[in-house]
C-alpha positions, 0 to 999 in steps of 0.5 A: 205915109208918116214915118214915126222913130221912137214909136215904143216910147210915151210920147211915140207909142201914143202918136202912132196909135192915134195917126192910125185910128184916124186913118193915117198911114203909120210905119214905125221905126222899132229898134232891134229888141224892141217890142211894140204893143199895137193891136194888128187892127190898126194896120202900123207897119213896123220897120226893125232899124237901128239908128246906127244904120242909115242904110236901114232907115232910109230903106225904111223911110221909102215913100214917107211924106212925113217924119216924126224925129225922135230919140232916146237921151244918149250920147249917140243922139247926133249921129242918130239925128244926122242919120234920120234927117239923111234918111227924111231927104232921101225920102224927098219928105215934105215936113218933119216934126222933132221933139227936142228939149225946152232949154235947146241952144248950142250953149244950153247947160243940159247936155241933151241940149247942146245935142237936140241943137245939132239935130234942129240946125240939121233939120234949118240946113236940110230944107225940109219944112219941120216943126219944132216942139219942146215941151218942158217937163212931163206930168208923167215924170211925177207918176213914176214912183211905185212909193205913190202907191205903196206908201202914199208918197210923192217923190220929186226932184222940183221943190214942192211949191214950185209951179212948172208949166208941165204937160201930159206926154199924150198932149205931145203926141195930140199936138205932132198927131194933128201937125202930121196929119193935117188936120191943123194948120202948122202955125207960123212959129218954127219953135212950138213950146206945149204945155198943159192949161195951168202951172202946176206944182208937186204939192198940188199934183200930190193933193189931186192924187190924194183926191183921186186916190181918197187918201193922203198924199205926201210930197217927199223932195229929195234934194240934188245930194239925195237925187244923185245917187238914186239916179245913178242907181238906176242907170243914168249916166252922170251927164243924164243925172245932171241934165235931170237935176238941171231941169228940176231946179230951172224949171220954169211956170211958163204956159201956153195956148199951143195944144188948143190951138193945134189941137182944138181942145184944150190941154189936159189938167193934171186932176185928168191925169190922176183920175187915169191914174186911179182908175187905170193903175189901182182899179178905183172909181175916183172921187168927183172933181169941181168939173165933170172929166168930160167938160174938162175934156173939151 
């Protein structure tokens, strides 16, 4: 049995579904107050558990084999990382897969950082075999504007021309799906860095929008002194702000091969992504790419 934390999120969401079309036995950590949103075919066993209850969840991870590790930013995250490993060798769980942050390390400059560090030495000093994957910067970070749609405008935080080895948060939950499952060998590497096929910058992620969209598209960066405050107004505590702005301005255009090899398919492009963009979100048939979507699939 795999037992998924953060299963309402992007990444967790989509993990339990796919762990469970492929017949795996899923149950998914929901916190109180949390709804989930998993057709009742899928047999997910839902488990309401605070983090903050150790008790909880290790009544929760009873019999699971396999742990997918995952929180939400807070300032809570070490205790909640300690409790959930705590509850993975209660459990006698025989493999962990942590989602952690790209700049990961005891004096990283996020604060997010510092902290997926004291949950990856929680998980070397605990003994469980585990994966680490620390995927820099989601493709959907860039989608979550309503100004896309309203006033054809693509706002971000990364300077226009900048490339950055980004990945769609589904290539995440494929890569954990496959390491979980076993239907991939875990690769010799305890650290695994995802990313999609290409460095992508806004300005070309704005002109597959346009395409997709059949309209222009235009890029609007808003600079650290602009970004701080539409941040904070959203309700992100200044370490979030900061951590956010951190990793715009340091992002990096590194890509990998990890969501093939683990996978066997490779990563997907951001013209997919703004094809389901598209059709998903404005009901559009979306204007053809050089390659079918089905060739850029395999």
């Amino acid at each position: 049995m795999i037992l998924v934390t953060g299963s309402t999120g992007t990444i967790g969401a989509t993990l339990v579904r796919r762990l469970a079309e492929s017949g795996q036995r899923v149950r998914a950590i929901v916190r109180p107050g949390e709804p989930d949103a998993w057709p009742a075919q899928l047999g997910i066993e839902r488990s309401t558990v605070d983090f903050d209850d150790p008790d909880g969840l290790a009544a929760a991870a009873g019999g699971a084999d396999r742990v997918f590790m995952l929180v939400p930013p807070s300032a809570n995250q070490e205790r909640w990382q300690a409790n959930i490993v705590a509850a993975a060798q209660a459990a006698n769980a025989g493999y962990v897969v942590k989602v952690s942050a790209f700049d990961t390390g005891a004096t990283s400059a996020l604060t997010m950082g510092r902290w997926h560090h004291a949950g990856e030495r929680l998980l070397a000093r605990s003994g469980i075999p585990h994966t680490i994957l620390r995927p820099q910067y989601f493709m959907q970070n860039l989608l979550a504007s309503p100004s896309i749609v309203s006033a054809a405008t693509l706002p971000t935080y990364i300077e226009p021309s900048t490339p950055v080895g980004m990945i769609d948060a589904a290539d995440v939950a494929s890569v954990a799906a496959a390491l979980l499952a076993g239907t991939a060998p875990v690769p010799s590497e305890r650290v695994l860095v995802p990313t999609g096929p290409r460095p992508v910058s806004p300005q070309q992620f704005a002109g597959e929008l346009a395409r997709a969209l059949a309209r222009p598209i235009k890029v609007r960066y808003l600079e650290p002194e602009v970004a701080r405050p539409v941040l904070s107004s959203r309700g992100l505590p200044d370490w979030h702000v900061e951590d956010v702005l951190h990793i715009c301005a340091t992002a990096s255009s590194l890509v990998t091969d990890y969501v093939p090899r683990v996978t066997g398919r490779n990563a997907r492009d951001i013209a997919i992504l703004a094809d389901d963009f598209a059709d998903a979100v404005l009901g559009v048939v979306s204007a053809p790419t050089s390659t079918p979507r089905e060739a850029r699939l395999r």
